[in-house]
GUVO-249159 format. One record per atom (N, C-alpha, C, O): residue number from 1; atom name; z, y, x. Coordinates in steps of 0.001 Angstrom, whole numbers, padded with zeros to 6 digits, always signed. Each point is the difference from the previous one (the first is absolute). Layout:
N
R,k,a,w,v,u
R,NUM,CA,Z,Y,X
...
! end
This chain:
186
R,k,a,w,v,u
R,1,N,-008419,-009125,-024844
R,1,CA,+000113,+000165,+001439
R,1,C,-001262,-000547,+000652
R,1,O,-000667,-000921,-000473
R,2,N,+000456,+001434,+001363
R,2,CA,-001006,-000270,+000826
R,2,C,-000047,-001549,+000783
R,2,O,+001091,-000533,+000204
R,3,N,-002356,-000193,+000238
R,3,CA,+000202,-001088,+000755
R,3,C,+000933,-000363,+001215
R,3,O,-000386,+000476,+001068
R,4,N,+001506,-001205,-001023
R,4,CA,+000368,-000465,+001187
R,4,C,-000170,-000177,+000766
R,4,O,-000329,-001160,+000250
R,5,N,+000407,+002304,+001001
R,5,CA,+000072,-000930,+001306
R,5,C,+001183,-000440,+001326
R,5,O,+001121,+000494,+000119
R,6,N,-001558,-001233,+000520
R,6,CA,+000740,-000309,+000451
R,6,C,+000749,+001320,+001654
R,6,O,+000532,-000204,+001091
R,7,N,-000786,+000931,-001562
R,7,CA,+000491,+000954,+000315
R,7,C,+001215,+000894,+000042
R,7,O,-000134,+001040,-000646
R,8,N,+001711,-001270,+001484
R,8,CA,+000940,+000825,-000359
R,8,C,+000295,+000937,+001003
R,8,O,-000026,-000428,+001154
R,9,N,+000301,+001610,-001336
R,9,CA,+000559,+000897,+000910
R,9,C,+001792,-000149,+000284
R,9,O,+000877,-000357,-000786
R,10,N,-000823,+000603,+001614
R,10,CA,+001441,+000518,+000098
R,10,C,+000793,+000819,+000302
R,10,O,+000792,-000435,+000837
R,11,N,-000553,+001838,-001241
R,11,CA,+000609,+001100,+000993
R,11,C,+001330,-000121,+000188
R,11,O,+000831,-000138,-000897
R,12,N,-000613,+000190,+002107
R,12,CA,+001059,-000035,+001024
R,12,C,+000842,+001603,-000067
R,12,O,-000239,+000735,+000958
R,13,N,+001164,-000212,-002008
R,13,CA,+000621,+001100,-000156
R,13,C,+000622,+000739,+001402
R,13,O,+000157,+001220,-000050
R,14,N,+000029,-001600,+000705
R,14,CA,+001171,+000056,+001406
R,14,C,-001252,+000687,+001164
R,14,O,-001019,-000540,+000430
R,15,N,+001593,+001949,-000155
R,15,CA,-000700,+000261,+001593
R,15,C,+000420,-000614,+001060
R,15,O,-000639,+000279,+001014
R,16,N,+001830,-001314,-000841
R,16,CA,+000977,+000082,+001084
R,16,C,-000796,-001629,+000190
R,16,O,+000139,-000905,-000823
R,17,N,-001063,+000792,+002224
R,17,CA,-000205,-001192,+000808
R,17,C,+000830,-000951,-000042
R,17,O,+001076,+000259,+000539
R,18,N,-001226,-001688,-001169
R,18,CA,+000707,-000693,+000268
R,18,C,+001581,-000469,-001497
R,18,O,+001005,-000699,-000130
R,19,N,-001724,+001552,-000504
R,19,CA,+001042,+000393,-001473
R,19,C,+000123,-001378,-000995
R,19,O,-000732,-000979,+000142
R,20,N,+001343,+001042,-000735
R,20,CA,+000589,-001170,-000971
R,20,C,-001237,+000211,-001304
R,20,O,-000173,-000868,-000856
R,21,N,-000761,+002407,+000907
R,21,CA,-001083,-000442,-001122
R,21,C,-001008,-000692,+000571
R,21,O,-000753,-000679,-000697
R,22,N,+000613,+000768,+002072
R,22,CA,-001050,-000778,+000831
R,22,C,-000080,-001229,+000188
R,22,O,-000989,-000733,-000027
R,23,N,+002602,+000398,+000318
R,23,CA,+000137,-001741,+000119
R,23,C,+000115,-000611,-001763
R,23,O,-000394,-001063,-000480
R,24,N,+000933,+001962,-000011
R,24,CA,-000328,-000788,-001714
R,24,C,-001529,+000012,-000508
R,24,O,-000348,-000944,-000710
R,25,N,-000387,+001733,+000958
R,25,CA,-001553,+000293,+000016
R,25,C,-000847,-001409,+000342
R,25,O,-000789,-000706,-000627
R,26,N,+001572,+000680,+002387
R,26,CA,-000805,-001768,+000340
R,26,C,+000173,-000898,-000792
R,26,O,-000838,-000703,-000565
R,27,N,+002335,+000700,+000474
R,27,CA,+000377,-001245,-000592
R,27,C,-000573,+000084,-001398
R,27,O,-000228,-001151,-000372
R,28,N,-000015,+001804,-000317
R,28,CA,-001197,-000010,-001270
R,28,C,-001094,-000011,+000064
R,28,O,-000701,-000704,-000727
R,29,N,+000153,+001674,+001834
R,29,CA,-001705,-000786,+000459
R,29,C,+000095,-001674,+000766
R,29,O,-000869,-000830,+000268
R,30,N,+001786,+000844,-000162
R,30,CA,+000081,-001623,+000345
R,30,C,-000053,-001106,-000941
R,30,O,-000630,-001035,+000218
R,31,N,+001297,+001271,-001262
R,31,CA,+000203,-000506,-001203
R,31,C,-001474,+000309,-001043
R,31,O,-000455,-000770,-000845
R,32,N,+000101,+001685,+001102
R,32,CA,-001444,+000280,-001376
R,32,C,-001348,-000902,+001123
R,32,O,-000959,-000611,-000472
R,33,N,+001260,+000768,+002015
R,33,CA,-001559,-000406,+000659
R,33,C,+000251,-001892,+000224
R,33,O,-000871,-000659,+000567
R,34,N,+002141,+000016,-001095
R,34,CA,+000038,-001123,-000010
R,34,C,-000632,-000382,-001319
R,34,O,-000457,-001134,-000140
R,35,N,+000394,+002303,-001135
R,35,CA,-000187,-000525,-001289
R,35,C,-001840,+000928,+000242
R,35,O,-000520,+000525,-000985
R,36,N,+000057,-000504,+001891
R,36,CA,-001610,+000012,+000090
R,36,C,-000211,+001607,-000366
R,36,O,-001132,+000253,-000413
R,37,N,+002160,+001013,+000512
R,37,CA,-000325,+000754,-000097
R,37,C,-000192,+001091,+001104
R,37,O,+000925,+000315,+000749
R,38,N,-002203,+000262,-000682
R,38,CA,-000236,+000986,+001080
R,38,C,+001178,+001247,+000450
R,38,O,-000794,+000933,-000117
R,39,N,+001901,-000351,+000478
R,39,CA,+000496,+000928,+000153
R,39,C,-000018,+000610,+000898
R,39,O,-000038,-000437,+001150
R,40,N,+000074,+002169,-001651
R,40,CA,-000036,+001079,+001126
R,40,C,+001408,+000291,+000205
R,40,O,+000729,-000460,-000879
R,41,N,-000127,+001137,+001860
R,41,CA,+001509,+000325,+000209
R,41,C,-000213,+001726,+000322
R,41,O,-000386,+000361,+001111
R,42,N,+000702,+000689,-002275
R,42,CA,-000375,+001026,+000506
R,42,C,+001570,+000785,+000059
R,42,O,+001031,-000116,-000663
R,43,N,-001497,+001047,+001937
R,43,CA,+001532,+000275,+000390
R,43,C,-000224,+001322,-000734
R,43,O,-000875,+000244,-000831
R,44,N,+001872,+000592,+001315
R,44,CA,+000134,+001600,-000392
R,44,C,+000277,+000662,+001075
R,44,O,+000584,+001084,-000007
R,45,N,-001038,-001772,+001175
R,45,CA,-000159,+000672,+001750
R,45,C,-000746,+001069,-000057
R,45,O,-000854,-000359,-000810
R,46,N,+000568,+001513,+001138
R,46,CA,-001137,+000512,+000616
R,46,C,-000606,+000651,-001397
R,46,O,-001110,+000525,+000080
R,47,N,+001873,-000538,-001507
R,47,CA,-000554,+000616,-001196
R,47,C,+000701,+001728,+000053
R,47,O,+001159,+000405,-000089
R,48,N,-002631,+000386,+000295
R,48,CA,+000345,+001679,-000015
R,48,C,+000774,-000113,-002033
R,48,O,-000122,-000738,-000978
R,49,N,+000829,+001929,+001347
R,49,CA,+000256,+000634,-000723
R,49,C,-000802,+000111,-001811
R,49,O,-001207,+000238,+000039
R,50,N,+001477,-000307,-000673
R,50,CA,-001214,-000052,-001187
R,50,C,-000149,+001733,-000588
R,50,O,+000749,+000600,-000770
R,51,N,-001563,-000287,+001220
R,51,CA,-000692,+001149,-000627
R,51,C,-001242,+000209,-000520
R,51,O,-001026,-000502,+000459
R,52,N,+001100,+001419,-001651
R,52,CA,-001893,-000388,-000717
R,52,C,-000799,+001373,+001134
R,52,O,-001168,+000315,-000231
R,53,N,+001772,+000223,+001131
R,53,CA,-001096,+000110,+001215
R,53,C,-000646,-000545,+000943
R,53,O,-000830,+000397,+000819
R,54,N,+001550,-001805,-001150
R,54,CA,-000795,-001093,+000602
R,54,C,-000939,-000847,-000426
R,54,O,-000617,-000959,+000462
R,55,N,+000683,+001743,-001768
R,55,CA,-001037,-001311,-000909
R,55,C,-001396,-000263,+000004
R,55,O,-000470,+000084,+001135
R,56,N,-000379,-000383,-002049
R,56,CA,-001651,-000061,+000384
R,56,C,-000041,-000135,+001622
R,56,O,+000947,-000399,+000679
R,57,N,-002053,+000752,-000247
R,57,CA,-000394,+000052,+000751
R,57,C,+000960,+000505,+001475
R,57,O,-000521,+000189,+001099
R,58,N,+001554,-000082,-001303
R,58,CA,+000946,+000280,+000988
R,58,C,+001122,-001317,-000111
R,58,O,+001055,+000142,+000619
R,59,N,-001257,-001354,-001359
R,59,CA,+000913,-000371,-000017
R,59,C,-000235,-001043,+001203
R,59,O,-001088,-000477,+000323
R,60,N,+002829,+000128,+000504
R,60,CA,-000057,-000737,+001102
R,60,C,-000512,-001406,+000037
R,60,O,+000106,-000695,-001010
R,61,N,-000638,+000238,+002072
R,61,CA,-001107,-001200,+000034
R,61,C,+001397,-001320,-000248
R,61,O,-000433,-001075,-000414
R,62,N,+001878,+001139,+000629
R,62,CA,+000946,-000992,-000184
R,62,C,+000250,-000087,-001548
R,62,O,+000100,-001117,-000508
R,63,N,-000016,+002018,-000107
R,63,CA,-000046,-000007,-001230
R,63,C,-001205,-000379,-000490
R,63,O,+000308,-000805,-000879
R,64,N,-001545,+000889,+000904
R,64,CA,-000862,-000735,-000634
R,64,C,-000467,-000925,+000443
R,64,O,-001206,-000104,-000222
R,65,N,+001836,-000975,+001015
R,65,CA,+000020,-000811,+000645
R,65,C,+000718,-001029,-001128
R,65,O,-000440,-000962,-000629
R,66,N,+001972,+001734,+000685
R,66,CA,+001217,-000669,-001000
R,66,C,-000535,-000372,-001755
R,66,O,+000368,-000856,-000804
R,67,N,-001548,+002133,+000731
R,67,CA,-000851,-000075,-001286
R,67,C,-000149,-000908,-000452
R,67,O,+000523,-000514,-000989
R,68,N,-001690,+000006,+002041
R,68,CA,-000922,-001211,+000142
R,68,C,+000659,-001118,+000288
R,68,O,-000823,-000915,-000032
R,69,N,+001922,+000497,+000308
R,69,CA,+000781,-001043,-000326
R,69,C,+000670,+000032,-001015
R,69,O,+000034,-001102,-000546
R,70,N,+000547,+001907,+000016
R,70,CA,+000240,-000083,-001380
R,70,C,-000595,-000119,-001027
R,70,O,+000455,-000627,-000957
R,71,N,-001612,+001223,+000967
R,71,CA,-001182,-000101,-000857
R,71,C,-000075,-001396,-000517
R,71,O,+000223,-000257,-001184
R,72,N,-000571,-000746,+002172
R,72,CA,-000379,-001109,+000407
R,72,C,+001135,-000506,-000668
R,72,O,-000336,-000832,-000842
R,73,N,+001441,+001003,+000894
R,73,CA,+000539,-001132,-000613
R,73,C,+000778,-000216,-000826
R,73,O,+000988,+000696,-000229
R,74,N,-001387,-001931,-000486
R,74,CA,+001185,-000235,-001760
R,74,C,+001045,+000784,+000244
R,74,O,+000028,+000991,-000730
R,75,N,+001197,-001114,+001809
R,75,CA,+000709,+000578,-000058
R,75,C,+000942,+000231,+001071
R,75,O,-000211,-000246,+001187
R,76,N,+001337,+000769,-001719
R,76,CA,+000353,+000761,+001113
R,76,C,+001646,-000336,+000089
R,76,O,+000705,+000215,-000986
R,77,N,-000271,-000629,+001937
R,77,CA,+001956,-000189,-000083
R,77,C,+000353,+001300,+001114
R,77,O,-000638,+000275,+001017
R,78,N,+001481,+000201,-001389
R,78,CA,+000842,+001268,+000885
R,78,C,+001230,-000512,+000309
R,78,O,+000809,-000323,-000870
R,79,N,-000613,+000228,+002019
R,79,CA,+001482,-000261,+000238
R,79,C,+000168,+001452,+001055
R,79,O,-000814,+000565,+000730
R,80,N,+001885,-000362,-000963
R,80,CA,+000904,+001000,+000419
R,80,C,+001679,-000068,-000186
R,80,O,+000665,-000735,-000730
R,81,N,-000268,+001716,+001609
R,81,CA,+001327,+000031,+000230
R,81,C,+000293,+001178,-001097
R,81,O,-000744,+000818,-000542
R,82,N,+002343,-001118,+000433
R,82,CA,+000669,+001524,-000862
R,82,C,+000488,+000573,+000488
R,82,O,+000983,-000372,+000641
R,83,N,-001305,+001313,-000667
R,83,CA,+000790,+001264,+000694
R,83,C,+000552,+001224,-001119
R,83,O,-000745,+000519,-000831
R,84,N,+002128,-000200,+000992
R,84,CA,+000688,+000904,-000971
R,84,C,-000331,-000428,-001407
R,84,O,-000445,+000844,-000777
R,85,N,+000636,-002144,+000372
R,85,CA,-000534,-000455,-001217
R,85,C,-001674,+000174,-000591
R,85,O,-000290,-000258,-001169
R,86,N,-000733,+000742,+002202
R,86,CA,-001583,-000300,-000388
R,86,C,-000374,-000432,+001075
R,86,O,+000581,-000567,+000925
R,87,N,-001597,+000872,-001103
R,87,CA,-001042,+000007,+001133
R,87,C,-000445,+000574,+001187
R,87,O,-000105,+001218,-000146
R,88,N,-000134,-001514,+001021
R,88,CA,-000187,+000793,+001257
R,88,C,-001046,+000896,-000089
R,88,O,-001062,-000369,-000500
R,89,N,+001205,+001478,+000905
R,89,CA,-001507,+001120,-000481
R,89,C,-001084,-000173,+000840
R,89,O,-000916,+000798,+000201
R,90,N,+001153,-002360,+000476
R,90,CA,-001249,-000436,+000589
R,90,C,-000841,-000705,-000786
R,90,O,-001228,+000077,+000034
R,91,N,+002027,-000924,-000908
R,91,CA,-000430,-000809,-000915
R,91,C,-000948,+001030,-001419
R,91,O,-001034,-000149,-000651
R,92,N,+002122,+001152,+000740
R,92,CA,-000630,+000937,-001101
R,92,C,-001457,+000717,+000320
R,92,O,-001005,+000103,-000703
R,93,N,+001257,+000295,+001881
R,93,CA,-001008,+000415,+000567
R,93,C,-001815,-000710,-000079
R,93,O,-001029,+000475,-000479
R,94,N,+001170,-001115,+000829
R,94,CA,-000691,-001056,-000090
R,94,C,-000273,-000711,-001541
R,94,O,-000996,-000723,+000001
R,95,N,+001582,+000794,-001071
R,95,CA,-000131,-000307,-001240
R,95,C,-001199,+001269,-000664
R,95,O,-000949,-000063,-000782
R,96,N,+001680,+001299,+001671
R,96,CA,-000483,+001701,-000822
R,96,C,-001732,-000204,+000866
R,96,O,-000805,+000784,-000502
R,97,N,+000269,-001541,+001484
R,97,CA,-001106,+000070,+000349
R,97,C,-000670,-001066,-000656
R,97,O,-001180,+000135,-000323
R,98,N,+001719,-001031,+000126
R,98,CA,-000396,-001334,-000724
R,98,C,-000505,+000200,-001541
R,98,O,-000919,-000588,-000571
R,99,N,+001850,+001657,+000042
R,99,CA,-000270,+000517,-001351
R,99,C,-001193,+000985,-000208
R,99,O,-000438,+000108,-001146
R,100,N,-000139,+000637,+002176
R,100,CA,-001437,+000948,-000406
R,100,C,-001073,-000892,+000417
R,100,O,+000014,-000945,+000789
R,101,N,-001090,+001529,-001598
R,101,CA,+000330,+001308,-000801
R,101,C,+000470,-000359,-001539
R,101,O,-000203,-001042,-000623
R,102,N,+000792,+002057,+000269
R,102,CA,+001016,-000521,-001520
R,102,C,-001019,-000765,-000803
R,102,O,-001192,+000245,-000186
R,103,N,+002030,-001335,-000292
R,103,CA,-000726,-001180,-000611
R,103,C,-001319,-000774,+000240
R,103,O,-000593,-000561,-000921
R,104,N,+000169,+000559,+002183
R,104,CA,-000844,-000732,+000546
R,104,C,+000780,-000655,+001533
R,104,O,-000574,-000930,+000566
R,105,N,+001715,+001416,-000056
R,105,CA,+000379,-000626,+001212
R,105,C,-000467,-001308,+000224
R,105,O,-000788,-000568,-000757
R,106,N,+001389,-000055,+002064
R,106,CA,-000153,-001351,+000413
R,106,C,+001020,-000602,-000748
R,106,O,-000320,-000834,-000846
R,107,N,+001273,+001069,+000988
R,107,CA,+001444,-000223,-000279
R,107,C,+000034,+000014,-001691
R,107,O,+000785,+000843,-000435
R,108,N,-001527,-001661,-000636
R,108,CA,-000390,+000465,-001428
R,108,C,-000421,-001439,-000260
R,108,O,-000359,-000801,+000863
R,109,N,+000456,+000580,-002200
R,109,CA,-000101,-001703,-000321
R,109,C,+000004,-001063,+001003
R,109,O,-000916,-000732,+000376
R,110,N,+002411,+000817,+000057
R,110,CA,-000096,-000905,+000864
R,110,C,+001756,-000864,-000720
R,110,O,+000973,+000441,-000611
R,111,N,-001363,-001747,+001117
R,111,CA,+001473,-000781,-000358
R,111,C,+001017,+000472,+001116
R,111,O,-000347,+000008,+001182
R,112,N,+001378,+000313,-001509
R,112,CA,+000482,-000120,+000957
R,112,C,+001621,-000513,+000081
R,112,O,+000642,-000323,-000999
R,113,N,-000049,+000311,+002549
R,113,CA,+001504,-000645,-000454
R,113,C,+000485,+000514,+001230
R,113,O,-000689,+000296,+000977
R,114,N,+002047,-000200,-001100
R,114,CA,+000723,+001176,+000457
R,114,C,+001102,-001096,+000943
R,114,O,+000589,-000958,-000500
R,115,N,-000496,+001416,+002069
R,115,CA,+001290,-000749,+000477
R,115,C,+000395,+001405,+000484
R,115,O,-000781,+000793,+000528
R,116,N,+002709,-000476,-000885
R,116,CA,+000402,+000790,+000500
R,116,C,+001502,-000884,+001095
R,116,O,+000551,-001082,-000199
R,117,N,-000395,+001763,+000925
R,117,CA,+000882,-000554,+000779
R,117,C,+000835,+000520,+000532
R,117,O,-000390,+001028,+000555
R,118,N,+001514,-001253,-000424
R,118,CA,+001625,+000579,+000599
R,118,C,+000638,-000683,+000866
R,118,O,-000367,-001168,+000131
R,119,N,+001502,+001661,+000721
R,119,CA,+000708,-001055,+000321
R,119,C,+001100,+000098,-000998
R,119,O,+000917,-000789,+000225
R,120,N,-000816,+001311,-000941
R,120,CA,+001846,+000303,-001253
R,120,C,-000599,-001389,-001136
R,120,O,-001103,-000514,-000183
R,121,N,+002220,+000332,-000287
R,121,CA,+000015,-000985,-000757
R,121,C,-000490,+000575,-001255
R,121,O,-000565,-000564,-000937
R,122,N,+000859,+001682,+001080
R,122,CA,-000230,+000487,-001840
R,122,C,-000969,+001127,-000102
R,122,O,+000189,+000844,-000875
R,123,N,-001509,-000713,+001920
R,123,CA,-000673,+000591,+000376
R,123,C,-001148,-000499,-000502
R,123,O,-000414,-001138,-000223
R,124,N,-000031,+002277,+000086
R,124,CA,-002079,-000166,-000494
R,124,C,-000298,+000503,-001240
R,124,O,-001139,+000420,-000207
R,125,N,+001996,-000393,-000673
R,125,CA,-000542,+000669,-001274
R,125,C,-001120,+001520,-000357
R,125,O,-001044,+000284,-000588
R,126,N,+002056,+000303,+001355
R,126,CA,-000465,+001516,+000053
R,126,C,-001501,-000034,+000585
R,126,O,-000873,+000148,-000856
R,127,N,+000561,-000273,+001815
R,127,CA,-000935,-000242,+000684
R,127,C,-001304,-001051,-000881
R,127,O,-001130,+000424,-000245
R,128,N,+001652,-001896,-000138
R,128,CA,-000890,-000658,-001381
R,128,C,-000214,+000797,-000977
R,128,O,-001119,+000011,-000512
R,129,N,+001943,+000670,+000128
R,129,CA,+000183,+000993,-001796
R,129,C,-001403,+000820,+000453
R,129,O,-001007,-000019,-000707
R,130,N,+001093,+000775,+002049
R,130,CA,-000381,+001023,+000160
R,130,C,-002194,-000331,+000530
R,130,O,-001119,+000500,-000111
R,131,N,+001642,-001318,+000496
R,131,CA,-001506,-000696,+000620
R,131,C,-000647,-000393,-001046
R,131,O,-001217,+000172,-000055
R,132,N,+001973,-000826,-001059
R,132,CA,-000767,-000888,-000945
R,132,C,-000685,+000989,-001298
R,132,O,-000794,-000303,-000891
R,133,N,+001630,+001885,+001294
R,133,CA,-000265,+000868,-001198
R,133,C,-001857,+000598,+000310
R,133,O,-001074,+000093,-000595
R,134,N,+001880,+000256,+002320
R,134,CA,-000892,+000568,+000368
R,134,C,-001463,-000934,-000117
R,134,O,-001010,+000650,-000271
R,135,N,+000870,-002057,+000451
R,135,CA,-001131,-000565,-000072
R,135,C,-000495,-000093,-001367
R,135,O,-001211,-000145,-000162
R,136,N,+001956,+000206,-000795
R,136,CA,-000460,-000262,-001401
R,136,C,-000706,+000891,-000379
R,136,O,-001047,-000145,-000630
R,137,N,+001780,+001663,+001136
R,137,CA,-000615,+001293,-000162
R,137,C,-001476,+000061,+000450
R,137,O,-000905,+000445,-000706
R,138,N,+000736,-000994,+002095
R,138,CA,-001424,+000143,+000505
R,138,C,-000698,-001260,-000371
R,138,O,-000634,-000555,+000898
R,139,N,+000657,-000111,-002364
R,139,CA,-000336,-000935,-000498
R,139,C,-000590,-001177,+000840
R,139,O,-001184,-000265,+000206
R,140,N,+002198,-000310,+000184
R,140,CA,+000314,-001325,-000045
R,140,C,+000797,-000922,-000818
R,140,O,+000882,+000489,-000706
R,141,N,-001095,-001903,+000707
R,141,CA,+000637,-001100,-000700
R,141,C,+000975,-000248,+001428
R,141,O,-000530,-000242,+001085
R,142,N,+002018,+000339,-001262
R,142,CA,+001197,-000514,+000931
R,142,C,+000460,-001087,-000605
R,142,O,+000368,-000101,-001170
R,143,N,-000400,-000785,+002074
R,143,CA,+000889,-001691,-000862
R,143,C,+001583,+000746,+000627
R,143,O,+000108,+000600,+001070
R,144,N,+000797,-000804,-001891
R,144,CA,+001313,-000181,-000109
R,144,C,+000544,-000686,+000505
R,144,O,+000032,-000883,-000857
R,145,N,+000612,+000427,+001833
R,145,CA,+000493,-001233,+000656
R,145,C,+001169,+000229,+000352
R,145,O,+000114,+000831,+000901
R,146,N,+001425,-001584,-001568
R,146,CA,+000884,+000679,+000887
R,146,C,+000235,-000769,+001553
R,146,O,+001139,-000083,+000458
R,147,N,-002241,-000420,+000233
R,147,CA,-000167,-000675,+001081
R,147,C,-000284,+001160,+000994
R,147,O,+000431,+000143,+001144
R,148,N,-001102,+000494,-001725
R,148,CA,-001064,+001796,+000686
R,148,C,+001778,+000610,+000314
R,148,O,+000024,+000678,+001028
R,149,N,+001124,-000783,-001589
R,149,CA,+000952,+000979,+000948
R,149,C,+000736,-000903,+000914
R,149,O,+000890,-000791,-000312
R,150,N,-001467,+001057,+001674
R,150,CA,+001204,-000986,+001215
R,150,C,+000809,+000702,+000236
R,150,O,-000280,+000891,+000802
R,151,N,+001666,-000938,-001371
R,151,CA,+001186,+000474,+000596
R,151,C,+000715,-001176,+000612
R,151,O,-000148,-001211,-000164
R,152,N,+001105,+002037,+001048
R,152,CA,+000540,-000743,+001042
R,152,C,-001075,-000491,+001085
R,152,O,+000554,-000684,+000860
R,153,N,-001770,+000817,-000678
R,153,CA,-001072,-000647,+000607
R,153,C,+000698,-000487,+001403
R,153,O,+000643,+000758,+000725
R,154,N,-000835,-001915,-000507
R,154,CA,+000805,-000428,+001743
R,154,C,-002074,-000953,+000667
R,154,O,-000950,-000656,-000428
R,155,N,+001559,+001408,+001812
R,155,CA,-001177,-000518,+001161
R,155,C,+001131,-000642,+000957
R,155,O,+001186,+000325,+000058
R,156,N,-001810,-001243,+000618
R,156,CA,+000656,-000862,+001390
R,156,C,-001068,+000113,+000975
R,156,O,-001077,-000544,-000244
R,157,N,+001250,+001176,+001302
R,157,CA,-000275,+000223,+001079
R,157,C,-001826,+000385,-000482
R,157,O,-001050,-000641,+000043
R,158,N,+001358,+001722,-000386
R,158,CA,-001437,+000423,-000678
R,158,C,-000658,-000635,-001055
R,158,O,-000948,+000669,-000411
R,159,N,+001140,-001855,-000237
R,159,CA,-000431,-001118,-000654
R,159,C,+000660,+000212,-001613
R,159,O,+001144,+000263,-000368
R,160,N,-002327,-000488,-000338
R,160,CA,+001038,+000114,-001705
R,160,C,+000214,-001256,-000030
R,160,O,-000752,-000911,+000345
R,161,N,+002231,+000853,-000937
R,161,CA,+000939,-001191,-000260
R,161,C,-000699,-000533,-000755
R,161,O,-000856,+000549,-000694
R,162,N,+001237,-002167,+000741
R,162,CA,-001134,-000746,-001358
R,162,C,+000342,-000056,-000876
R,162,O,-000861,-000546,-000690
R,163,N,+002309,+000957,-000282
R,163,CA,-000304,+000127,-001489
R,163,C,-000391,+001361,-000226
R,163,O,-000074,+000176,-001216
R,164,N,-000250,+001016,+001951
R,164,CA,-000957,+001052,-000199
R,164,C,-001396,-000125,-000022
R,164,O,-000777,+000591,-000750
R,165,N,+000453,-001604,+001844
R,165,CA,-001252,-000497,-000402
R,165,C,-000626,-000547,-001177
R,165,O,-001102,+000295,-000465
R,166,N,+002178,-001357,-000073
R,166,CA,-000344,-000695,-000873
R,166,C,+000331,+000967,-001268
R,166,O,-000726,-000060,-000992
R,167,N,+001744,+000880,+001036
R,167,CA,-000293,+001068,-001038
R,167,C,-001713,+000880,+000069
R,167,O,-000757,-000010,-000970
R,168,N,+000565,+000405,+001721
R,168,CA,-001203,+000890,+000153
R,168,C,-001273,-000993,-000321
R,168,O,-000998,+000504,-000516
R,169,N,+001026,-001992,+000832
R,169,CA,-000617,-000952,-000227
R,169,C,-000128,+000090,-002164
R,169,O,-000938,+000176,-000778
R,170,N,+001789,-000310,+000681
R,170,CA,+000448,+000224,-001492
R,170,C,-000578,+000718,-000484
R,170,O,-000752,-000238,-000945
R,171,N,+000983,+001561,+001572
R,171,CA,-000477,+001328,-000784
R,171,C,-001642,-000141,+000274
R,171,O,-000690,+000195,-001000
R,172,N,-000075,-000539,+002342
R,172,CA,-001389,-000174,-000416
R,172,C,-000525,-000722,-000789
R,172,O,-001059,+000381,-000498
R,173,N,+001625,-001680,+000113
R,173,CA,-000273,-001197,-000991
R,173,C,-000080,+001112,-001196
R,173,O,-001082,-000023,-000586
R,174,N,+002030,+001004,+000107
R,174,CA,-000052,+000248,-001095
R,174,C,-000636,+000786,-000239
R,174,O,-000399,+000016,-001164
R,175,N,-000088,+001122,+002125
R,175,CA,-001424,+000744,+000354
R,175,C,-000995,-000381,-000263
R,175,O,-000741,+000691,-000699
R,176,N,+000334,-001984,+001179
R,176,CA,-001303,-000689,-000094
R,176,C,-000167,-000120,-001622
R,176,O,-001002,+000278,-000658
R,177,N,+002011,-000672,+000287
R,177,CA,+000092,-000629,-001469
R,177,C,-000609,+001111,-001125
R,177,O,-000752,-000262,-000938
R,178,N,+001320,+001614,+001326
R,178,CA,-000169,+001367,-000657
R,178,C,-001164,+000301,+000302
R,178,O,-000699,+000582,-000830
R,179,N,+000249,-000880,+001991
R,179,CA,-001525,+000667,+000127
R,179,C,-000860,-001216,-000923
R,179,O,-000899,+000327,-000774
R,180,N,+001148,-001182,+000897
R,180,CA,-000763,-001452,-000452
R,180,C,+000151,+000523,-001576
R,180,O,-001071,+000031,-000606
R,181,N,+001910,+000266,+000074
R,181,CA,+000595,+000266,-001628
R,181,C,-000893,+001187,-000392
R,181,O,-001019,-000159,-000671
R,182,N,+001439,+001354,+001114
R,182,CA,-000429,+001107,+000045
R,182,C,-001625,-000133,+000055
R,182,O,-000479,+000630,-000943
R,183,N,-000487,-001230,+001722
R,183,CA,-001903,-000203,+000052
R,183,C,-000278,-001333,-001054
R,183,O,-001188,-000195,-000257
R,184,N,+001962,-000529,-000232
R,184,CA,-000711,-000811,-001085
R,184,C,+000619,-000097,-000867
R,184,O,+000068,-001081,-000585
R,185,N,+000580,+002109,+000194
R,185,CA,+000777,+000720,-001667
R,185,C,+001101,-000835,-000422
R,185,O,+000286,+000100,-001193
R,186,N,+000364,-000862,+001855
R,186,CA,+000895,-000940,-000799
R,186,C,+000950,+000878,-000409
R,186,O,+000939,-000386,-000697
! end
């Protein structure tokens, strides 16, 4: 693997302002920029459609924007919501631009770790199964965490509850650890 930096992205799965991938997003860029790491928060607002008539030289200036932060960094956490047991085809969307051009994308040796989120208790699988295939496919390393599925997820008055915090707290500790494992071969 390539040198470490202190560099993580984060895409924010959810179009909807104000969404439970947005406030779990902070609360993890909150948690990685206390442990000295730089993070971007990239949404899936304002991402056209993915078509290869947009590509080369036609492709939109937000998307290669999203590039160049990804590019940039070790890695990448996705949190998103489930919808009908996957993923939102915003989230997908945005993966299918991330992935060209085939086997050179942005979205390609990167660590990455997966938060999916519900409000059902027995929710998130479909959506993890389905995210974690899809990233392996567009070769990435996914850490496994069963911390990455929040079911039941509860907010108070917009605010994540603090043993969600301290779960999500958890799950970056063990992030760090994988990227740390993963760049000096242990």
């Amino acid at each position: 693997m390539k040198k470490i930096s202190n560099k993580i992205s984060i895409i924010s799965g959810s179009t909807r302002k104000k969404s439970t991938s947005e406030l779990l997003s902070n609360g993890i860029r909150n948690s990685l920029t206390n442990q000295g790491f730089i993070v971007d928060i990239i949404t899936c607002f304002d991402i056209p459609l993915f078509s290869e008539d947009l590509e080369g030289d036609k492709k939109p200036s937000s998307i290669i924007n999203i590039e160049k932060k990804i590019s940039e960094s070790t890695g990448v956490i996705i949190c998103t919501p489930e919808y009908n047991s996957s993923i939102p085809g915003s989230t997908k969307n945005l993966l299918d631009w991330l992935s060209r051009p085939h086997d050179l994308g942005a979205l390609r040796n990167k660590i990455i770790s997966i938060v999916v989120h519900t409000p059902f208790e027995k929710g998130g699988g479909g959506a993890y199964s389905d995210l974690s295939r899809i990233l392996s496919h567009m070769g990435n390393v996914v850490l496994h965490d069963r911390m990455g599925r929040v079911s039941g997820f509860r907010k108070k008055d917009g605010e994540i509850v603090k043993s969600w915090q301290e779960s999500l707290d958890l799950l970056i500790d063990n992030y760090i650890k994988f990227i740390h494992r993963l760049n000096v071969g242990e």
